[in-house]
N, C-alpha and C positions, 0 to 999 in steps of 0.2 A: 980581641973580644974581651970585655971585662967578665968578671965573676958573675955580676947581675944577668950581663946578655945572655950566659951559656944557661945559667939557671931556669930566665924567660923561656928559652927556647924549647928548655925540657918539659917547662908548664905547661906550653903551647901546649904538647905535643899530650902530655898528659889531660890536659880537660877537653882536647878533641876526643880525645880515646873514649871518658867520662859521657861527653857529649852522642855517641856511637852508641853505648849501652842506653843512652834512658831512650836512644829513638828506635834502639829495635823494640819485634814485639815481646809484650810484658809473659815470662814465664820465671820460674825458678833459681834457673840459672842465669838469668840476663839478671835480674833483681839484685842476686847474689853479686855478681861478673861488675853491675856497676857500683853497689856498696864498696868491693876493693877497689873499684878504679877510683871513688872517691876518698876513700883511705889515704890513696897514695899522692892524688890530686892537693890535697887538705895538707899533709905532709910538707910536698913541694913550696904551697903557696906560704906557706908561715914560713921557711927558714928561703925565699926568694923575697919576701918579705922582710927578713932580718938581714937581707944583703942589702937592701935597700937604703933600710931604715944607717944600718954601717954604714956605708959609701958614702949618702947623698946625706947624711944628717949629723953623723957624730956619735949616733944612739946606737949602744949594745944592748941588747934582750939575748935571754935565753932561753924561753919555754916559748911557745904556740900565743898563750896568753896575752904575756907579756909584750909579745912583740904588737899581736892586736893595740892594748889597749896605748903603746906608743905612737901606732899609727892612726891611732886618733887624735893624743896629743900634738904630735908632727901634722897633722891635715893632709896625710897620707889619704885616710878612706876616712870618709866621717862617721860619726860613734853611730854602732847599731850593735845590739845585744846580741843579734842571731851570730856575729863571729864566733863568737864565744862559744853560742852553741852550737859550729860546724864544729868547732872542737870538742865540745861535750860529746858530739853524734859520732867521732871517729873515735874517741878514748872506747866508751861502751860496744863499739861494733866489732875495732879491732882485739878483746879481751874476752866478749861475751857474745855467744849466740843464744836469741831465741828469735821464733820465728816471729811473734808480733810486733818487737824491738827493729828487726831488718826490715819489714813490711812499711812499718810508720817510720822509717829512713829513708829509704824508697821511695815515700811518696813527698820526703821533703828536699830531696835530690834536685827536680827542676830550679827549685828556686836556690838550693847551693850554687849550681851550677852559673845561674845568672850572674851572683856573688861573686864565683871566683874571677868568671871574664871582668867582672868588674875593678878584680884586684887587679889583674891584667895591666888594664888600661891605665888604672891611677898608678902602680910605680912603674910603667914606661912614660909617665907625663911627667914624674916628679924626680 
């Protein structure tokens, strides 16, 4: 099993988890329970993403960013700003609480979510 597959596998495993919280029902703690599952989801997919980009390209990154904006360059994922801001939304979440900050992440969580499967799919194809 390469570096890449063990990393996939913990993805999986993580945006299921992610997946789990945004479909129970919406209180406090589920809100709260799936902002960290995305935390760590967000996390995962950018340095499973830099193994990628390693292995299958030749390309080193070393921030969150960085690696995004190479797997544009590489036609990894095609260019869309919200990566950027999955990362913006895990910097502010993981540092700073307030409750309207986690609320309006929360509600943009479904479409993370979509995102990440999506990253998924594009570095098991490439």
């Amino acid at each position: 099993m390469t570096k890449q597959d063990a990393q996939s596998a913990q993805f999986k495993k993580a945006l299921a988890r992610l997946n789990e919280a945004l479909a129970a029902p919406q209180s406090d703690i589920v809100r709260d329970s799936a902002i960290q599952r995305f935390e760590f989801s967000i996390d995962m997919a950018w340095k499973l993403l830099k193994t990628c980009l390693e292995e299958k390209h030749g390309v080193v990154c070393q921030s969150p960013k960085e690696c995004f904006r190479e797997a544009y360059k590489q036609k990894v994922l095609p260019y869309d700003e919200f990566w950027l801001e999955l990362v913006d939304m895990r910097n502010q979440t993981s540092h700073t609480y307030k409750e309207e900050l986690a609320q309006n992440v929360f509600e943009r969580l479904p479409k993370a979510a979509e995102y990440l499967a999506a990253l998924l799919k594009a570095v098991e194809r490439k």
